[in-house]
PDB file with SEQRES, HELIX, SHEET and CRYST1 records, atoms N, CA, C and O in Angstrom:
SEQRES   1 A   72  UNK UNK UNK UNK UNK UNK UNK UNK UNK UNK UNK UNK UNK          
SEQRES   2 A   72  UNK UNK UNK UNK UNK UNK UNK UNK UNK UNK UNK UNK UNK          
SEQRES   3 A   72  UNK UNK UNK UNK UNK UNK UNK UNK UNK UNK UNK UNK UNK          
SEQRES   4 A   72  UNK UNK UNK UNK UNK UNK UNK UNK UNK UNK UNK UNK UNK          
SEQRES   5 A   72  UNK UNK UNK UNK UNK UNK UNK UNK UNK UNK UNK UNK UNK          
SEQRES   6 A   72  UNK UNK UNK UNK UNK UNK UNK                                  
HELIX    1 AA1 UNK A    7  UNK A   20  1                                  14    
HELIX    2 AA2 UNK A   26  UNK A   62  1                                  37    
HELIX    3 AA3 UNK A   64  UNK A   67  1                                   4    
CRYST1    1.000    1.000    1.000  90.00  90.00  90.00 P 1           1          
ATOM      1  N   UNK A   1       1.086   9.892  -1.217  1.00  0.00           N  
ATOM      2  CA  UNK A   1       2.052  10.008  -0.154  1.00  0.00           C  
ATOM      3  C   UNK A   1       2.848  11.288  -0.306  1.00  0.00           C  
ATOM      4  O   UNK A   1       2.866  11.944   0.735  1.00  0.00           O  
ATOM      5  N   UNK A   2       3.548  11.849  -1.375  1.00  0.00           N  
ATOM      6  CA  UNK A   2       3.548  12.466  -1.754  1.00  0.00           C  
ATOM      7  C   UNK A   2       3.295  13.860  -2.520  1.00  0.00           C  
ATOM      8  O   UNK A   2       4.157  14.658  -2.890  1.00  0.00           O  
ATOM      9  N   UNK A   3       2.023  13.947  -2.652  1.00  0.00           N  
ATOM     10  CA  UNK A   3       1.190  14.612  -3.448  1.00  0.00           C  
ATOM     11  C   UNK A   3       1.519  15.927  -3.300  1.00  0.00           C  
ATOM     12  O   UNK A   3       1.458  16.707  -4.251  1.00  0.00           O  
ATOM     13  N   UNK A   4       1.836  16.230  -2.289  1.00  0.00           N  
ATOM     14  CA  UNK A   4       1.476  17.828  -1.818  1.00  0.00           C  
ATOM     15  C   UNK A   4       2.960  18.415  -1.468  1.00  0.00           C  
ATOM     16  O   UNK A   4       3.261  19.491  -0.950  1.00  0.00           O  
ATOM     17  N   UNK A   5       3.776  17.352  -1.923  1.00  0.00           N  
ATOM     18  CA  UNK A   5       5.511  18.072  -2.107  1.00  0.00           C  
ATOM     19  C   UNK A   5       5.488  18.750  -3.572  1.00  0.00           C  
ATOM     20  O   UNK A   5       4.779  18.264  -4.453  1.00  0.00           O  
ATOM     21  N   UNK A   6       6.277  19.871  -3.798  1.00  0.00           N  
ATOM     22  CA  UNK A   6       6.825  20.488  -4.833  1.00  0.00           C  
ATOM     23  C   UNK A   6       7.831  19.837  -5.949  1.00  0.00           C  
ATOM     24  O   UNK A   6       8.442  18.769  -5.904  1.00  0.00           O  
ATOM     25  N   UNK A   7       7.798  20.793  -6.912  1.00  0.00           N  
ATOM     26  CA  UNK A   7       8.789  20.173  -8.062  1.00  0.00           C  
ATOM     27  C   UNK A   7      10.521  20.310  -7.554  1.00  0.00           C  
ATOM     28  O   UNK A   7      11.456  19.532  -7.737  1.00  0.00           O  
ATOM     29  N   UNK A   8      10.455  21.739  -6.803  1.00  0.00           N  
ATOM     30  CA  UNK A   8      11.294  22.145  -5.893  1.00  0.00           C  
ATOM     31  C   UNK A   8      11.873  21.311  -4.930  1.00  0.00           C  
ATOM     32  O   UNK A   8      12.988  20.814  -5.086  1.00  0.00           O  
ATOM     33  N   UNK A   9      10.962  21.077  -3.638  1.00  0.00           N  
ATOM     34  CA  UNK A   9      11.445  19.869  -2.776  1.00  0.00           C  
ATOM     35  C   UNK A   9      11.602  18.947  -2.902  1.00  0.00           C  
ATOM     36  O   UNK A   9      12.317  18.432  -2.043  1.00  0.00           O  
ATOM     37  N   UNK A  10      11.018  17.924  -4.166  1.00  0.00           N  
ATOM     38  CA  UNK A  10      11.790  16.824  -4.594  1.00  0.00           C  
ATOM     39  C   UNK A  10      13.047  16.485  -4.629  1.00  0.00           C  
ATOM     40  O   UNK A  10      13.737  15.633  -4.069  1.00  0.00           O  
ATOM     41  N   UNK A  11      13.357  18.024  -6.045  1.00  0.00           N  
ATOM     42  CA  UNK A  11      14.504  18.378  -6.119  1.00  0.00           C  
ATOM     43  C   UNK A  11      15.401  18.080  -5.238  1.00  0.00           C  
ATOM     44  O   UNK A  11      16.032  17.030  -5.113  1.00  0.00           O  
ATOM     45  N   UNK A  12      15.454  19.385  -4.403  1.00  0.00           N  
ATOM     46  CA  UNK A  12      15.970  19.145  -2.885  1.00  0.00           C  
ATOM     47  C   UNK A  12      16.475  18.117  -2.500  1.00  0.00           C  
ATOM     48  O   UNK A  12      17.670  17.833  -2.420  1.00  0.00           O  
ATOM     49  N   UNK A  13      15.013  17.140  -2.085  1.00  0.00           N  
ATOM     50  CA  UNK A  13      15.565  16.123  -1.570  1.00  0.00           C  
ATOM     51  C   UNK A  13      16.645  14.815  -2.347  1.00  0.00           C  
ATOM     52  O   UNK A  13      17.458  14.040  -1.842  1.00  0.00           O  
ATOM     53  N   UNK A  14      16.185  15.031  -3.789  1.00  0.00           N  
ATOM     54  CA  UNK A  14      17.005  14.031  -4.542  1.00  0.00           C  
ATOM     55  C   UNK A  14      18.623  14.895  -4.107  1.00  0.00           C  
ATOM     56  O   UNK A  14      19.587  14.304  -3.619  1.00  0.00           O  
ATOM     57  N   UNK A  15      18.594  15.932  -4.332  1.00  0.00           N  
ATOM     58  CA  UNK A  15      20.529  16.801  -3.910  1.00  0.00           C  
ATOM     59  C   UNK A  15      21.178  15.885  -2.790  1.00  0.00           C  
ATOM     60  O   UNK A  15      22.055  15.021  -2.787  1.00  0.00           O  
ATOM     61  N   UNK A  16      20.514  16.351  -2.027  1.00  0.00           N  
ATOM     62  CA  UNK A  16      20.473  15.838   0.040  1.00  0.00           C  
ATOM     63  C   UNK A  16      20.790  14.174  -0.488  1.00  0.00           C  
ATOM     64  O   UNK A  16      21.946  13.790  -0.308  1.00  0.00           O  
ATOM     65  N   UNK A  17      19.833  13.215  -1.109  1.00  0.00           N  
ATOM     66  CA  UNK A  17      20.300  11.865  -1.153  1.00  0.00           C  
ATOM     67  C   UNK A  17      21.542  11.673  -1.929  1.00  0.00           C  
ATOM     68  O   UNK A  17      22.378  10.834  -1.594  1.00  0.00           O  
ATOM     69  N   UNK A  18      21.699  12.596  -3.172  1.00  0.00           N  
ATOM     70  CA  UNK A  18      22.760  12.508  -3.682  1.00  0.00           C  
ATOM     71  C   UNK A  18      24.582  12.831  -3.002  1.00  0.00           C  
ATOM     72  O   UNK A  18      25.613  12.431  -3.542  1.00  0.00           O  
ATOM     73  N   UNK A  19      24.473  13.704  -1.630  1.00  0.00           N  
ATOM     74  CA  UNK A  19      25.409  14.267  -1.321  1.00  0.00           C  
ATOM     75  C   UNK A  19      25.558  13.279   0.095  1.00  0.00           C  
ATOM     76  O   UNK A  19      26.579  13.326   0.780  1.00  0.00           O  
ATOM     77  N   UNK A  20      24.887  12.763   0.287  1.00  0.00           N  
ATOM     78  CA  UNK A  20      24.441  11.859   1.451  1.00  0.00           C  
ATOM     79  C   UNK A  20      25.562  10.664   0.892  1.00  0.00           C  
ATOM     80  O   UNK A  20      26.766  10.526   1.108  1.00  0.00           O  
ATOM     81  N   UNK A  21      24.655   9.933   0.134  1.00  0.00           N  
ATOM     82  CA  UNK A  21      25.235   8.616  -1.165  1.00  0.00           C  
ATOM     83  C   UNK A  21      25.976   8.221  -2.041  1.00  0.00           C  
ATOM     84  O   UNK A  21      26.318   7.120  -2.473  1.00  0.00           O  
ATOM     85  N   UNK A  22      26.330   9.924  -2.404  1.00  0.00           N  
ATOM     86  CA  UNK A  22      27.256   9.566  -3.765  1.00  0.00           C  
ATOM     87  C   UNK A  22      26.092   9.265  -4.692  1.00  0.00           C  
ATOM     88  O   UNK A  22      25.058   8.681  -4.367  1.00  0.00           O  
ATOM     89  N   UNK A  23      26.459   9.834  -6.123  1.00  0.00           N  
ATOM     90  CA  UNK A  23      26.374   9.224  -7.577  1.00  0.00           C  
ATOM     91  C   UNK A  23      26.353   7.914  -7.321  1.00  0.00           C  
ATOM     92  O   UNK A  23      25.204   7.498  -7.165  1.00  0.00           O  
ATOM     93  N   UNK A  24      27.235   7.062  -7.213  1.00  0.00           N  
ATOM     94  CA  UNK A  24      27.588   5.632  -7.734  1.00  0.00           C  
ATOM     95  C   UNK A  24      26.492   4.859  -6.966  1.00  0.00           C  
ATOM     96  O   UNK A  24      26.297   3.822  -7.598  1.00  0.00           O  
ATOM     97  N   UNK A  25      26.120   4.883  -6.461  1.00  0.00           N  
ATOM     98  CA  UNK A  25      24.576   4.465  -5.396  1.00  0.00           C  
ATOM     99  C   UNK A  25      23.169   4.577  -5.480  1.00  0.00           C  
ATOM    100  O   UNK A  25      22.401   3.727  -5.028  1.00  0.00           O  
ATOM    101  N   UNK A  26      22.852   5.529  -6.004  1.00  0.00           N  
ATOM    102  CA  UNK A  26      22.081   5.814  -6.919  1.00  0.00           C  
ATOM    103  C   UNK A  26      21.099   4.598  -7.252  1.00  0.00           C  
ATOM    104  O   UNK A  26      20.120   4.157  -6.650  1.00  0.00           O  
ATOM    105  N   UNK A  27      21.841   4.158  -8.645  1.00  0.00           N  
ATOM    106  CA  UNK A  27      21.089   3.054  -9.119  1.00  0.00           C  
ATOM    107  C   UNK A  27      20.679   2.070  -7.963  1.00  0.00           C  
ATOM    108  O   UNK A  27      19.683   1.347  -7.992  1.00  0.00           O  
ATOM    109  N   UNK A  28      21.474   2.140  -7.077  1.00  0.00           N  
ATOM    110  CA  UNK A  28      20.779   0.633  -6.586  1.00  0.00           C  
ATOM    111  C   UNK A  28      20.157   0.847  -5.368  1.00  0.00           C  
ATOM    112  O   UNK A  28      19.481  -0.042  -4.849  1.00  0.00           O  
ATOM    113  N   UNK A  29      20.364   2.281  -4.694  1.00  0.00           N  
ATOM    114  CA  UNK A  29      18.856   3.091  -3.898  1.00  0.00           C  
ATOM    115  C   UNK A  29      17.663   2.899  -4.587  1.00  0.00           C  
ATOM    116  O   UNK A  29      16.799   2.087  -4.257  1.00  0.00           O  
ATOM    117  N   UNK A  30      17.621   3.557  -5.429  1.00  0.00           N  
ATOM    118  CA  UNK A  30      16.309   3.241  -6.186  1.00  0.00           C  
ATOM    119  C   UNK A  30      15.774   2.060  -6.526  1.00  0.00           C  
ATOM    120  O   UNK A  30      14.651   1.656  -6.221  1.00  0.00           O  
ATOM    121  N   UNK A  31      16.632   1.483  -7.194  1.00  0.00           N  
ATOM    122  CA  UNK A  31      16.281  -0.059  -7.221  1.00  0.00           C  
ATOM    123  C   UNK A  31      15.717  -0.969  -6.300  1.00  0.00           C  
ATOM    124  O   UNK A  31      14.980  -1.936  -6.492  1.00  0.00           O  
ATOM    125  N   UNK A  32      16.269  -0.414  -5.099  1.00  0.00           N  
ATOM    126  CA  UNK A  32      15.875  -0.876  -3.801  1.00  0.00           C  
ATOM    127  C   UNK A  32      14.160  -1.213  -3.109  1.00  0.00           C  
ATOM    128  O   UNK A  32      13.432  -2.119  -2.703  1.00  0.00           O  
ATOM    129  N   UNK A  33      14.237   0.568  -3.402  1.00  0.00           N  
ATOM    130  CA  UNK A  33      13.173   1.724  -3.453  1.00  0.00           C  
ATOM    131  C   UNK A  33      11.816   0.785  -3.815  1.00  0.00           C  
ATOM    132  O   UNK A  33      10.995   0.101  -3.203  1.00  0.00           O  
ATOM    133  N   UNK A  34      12.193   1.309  -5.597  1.00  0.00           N  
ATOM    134  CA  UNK A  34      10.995   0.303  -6.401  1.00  0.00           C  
ATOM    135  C   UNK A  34      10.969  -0.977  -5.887  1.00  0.00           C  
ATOM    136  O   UNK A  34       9.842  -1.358  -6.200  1.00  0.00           O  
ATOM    137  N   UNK A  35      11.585  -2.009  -5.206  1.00  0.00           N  
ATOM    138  CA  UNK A  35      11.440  -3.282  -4.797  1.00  0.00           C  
ATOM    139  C   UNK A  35      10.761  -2.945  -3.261  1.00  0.00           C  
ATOM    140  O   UNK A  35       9.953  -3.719  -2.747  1.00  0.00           O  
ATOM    141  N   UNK A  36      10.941  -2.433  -2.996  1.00  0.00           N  
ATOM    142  CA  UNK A  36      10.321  -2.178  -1.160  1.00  0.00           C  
ATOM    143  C   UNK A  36       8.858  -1.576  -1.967  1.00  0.00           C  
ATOM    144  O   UNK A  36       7.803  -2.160  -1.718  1.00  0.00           O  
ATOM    145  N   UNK A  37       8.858  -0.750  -2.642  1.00  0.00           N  
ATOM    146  CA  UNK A  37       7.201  -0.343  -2.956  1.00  0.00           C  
ATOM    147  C   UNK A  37       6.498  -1.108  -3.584  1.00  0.00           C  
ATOM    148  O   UNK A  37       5.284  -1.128  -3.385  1.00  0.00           O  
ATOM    149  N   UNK A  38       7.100  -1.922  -4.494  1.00  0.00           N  
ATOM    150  CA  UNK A  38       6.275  -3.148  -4.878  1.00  0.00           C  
ATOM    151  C   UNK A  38       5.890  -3.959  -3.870  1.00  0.00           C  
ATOM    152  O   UNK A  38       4.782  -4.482  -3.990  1.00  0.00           O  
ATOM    153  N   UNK A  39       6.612  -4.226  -2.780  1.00  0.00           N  
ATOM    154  CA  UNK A  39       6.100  -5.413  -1.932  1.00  0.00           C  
ATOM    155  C   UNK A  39       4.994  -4.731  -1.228  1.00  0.00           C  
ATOM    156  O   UNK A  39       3.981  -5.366  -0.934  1.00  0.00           O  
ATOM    157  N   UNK A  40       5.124  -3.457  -0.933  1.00  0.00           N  
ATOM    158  CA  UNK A  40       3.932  -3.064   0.171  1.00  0.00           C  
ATOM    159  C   UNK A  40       2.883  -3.020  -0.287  1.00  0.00           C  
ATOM    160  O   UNK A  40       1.862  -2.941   0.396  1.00  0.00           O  
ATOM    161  N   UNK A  41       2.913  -3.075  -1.894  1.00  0.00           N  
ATOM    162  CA  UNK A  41       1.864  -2.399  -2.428  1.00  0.00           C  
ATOM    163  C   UNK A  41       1.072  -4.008  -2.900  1.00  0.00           C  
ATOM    164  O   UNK A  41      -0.155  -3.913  -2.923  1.00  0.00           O  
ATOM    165  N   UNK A  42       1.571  -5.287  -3.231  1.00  0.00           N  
ATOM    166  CA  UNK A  42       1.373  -6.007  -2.888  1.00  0.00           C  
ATOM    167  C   UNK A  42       0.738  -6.938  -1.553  1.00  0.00           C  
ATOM    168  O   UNK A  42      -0.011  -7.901  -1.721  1.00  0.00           O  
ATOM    169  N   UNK A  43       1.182  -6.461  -0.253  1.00  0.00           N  
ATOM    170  CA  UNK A  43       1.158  -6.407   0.836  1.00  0.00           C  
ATOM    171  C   UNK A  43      -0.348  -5.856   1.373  1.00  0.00           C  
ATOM    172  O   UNK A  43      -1.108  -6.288   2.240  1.00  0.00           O  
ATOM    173  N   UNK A  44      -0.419  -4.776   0.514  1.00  0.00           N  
ATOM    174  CA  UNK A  44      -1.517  -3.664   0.712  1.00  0.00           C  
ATOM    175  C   UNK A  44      -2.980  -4.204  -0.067  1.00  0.00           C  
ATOM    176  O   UNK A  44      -4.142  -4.007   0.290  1.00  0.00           O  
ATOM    177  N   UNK A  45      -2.498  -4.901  -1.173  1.00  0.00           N  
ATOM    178  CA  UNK A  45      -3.630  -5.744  -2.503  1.00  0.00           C  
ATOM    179  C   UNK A  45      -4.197  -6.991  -1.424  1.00  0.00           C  
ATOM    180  O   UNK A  45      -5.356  -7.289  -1.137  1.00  0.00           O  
ATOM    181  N   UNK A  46      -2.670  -7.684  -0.876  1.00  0.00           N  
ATOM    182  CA  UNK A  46      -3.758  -8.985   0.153  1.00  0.00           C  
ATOM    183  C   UNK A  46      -4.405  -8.485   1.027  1.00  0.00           C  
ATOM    184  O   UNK A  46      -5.464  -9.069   1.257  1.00  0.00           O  
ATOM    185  N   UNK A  47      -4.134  -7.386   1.782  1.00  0.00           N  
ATOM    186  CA  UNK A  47      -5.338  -6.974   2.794  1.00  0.00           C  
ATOM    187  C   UNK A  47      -6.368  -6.532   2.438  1.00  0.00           C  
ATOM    188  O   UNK A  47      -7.442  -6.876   2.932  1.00  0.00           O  
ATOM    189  N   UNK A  48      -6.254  -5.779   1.615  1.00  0.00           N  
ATOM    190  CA  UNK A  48      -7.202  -5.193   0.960  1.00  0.00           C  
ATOM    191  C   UNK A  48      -8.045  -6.948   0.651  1.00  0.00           C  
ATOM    192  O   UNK A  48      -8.958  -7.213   1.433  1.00  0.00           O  
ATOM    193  N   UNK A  49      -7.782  -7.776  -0.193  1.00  0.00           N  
ATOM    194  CA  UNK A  49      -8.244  -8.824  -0.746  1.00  0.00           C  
ATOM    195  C   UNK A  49      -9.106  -9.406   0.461  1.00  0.00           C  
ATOM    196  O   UNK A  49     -10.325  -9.581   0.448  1.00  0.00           O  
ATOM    197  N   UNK A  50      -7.968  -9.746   1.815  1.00  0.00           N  
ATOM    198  CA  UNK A  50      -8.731 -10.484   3.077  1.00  0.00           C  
ATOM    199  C   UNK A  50      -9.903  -9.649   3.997  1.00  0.00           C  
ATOM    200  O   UNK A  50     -10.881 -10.129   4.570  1.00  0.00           O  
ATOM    201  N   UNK A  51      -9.470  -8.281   3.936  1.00  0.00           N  
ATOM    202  CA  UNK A  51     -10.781  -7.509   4.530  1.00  0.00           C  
ATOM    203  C   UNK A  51     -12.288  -8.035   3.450  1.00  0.00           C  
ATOM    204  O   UNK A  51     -13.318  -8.550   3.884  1.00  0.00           O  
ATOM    205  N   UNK A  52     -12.057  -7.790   2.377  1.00  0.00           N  
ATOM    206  CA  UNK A  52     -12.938  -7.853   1.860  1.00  0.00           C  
ATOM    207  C   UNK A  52     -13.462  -9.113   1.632  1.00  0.00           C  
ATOM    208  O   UNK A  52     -14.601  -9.122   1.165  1.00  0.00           O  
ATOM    209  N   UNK A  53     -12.866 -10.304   1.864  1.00  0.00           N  
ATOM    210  CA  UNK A  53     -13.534 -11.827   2.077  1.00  0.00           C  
ATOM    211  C   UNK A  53     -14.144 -12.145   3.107  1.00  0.00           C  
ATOM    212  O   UNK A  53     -15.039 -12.975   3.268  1.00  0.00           O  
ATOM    213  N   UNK A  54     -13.359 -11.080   4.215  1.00  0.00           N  
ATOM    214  CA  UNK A  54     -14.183 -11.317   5.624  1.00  0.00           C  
ATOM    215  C   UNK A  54     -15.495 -10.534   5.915  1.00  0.00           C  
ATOM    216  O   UNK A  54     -16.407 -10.846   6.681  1.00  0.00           O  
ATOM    217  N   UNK A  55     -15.352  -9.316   5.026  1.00  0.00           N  
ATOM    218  CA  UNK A  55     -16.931  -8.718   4.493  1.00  0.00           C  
ATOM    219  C   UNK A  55     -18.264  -9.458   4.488  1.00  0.00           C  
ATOM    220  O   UNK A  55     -19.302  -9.515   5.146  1.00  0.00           O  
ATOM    221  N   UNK A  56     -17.439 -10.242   2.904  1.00  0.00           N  
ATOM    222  CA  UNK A  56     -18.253 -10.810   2.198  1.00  0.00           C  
ATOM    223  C   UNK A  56     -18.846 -12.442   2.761  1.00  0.00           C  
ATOM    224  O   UNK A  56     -19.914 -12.989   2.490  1.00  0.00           O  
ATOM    225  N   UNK A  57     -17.778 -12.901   3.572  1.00  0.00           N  
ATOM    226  CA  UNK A  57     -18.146 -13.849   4.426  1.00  0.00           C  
ATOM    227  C   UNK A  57     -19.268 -13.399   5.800  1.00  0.00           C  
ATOM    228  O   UNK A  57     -20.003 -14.231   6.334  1.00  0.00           O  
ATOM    229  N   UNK A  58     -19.216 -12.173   6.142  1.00  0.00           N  
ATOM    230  CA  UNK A  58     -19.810 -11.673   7.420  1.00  0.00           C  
ATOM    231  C   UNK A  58     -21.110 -11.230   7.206  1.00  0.00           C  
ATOM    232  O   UNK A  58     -21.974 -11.225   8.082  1.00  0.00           O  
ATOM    233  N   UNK A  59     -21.304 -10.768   5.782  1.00  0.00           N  
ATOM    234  CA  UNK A  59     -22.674 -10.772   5.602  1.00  0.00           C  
ATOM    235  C   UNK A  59     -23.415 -11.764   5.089  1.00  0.00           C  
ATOM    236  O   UNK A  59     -24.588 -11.910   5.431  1.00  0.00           O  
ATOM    237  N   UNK A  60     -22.743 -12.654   4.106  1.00  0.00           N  
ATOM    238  CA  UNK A  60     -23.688 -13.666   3.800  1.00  0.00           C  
ATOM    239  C   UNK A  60     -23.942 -14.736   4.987  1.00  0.00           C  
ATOM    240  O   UNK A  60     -24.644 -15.741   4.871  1.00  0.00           O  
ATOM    241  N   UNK A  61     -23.197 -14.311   6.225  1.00  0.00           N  
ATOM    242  CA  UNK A  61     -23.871 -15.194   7.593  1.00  0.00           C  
ATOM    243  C   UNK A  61     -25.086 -14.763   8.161  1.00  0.00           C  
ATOM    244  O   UNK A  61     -26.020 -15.409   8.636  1.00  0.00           O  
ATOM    245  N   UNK A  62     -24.824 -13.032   7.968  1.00  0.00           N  
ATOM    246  CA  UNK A  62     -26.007 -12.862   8.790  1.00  0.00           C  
ATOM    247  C   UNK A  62     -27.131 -12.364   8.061  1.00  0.00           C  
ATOM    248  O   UNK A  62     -28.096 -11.819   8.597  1.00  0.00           O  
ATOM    249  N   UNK A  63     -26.949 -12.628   6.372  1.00  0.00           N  
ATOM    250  CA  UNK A  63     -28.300 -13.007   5.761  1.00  0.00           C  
ATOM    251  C   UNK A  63     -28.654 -14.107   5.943  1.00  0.00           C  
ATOM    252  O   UNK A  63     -29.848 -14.390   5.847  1.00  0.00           O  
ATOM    253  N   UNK A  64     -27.699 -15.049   6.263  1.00  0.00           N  
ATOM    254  CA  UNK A  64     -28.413 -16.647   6.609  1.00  0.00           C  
ATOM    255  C   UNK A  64     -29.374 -16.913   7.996  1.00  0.00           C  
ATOM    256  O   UNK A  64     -30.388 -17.595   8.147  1.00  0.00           O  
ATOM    257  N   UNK A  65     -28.471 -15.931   9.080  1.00  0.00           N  
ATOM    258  CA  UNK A  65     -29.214 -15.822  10.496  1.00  0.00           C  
ATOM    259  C   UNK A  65     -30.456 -14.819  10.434  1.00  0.00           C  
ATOM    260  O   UNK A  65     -31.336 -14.900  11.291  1.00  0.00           O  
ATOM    261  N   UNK A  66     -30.516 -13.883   9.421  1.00  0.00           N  
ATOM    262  CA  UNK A  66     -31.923 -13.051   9.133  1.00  0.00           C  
ATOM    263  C   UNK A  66     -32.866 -14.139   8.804  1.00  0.00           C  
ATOM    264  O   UNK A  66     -33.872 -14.432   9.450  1.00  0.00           O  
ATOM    265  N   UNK A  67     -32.219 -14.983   7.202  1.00  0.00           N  
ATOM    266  CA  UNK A  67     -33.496 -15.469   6.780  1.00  0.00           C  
ATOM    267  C   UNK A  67     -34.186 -16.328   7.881  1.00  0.00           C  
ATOM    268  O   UNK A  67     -35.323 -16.042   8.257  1.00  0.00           O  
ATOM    269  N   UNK A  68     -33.420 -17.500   8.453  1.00  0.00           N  
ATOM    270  CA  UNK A  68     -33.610 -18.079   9.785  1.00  0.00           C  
ATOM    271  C   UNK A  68     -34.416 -18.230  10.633  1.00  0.00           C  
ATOM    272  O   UNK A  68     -35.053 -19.100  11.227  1.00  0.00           O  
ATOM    273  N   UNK A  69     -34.157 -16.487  10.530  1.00  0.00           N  
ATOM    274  CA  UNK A  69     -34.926 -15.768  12.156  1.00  0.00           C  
ATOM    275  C   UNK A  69     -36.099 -15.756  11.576  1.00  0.00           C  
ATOM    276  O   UNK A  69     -36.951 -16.402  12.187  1.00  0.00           O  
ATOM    277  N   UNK A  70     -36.335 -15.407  10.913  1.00  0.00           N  
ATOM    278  CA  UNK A  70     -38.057 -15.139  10.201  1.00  0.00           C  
ATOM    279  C   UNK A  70     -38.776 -16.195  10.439  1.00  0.00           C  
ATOM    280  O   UNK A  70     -39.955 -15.873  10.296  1.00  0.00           O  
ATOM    281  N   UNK A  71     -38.637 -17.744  10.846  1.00  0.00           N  
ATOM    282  CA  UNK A  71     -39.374 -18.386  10.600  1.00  0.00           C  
ATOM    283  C   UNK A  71     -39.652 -18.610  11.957  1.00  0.00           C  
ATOM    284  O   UNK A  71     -39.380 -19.774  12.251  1.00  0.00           O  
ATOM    285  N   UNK A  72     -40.035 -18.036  12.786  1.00  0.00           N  
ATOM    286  CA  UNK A  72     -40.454 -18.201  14.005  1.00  0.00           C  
ATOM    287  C   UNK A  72     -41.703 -18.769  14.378  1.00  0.00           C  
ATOM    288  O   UNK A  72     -42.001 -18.879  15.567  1.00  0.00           O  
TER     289      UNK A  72                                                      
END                                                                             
């Protein structure tokens, strides 16, 4: 998501949140932060999980309707 920002513009941007927020806020922005990225990323593991059941469910149907078909 990140990848292609600088050591620089990080920087930056941590100043900008800091002058935005205050020091004293800080901790519990971030804290926040890490709790919102855990859930998505969680969020992101079940889809990931359900695409891939519905895969795996979608082809072993229509190896069942291949084998099937063969016996004509």
């Amino acid at each position: 998501m990140f990848s292609n920002l600088g050591t620089g513009e990080i920087f930056i941007i941590i100043l900008v949140i800091v002058f935005l927020f205050g020091g004293k806020k800080m901790p519990e922005i971030a804290r926040d932060l890490g709790k919102s990225g855990n859930e998505l990323k969680k969020a992101k593991d079940q889809l990931d999980q359900t695409i891939n059941q519905i895969k795996k469910d979608t082809f072993s149907e229509i190896e069942k309707q291949s084998e099937g078909g063969d016996q004509t």
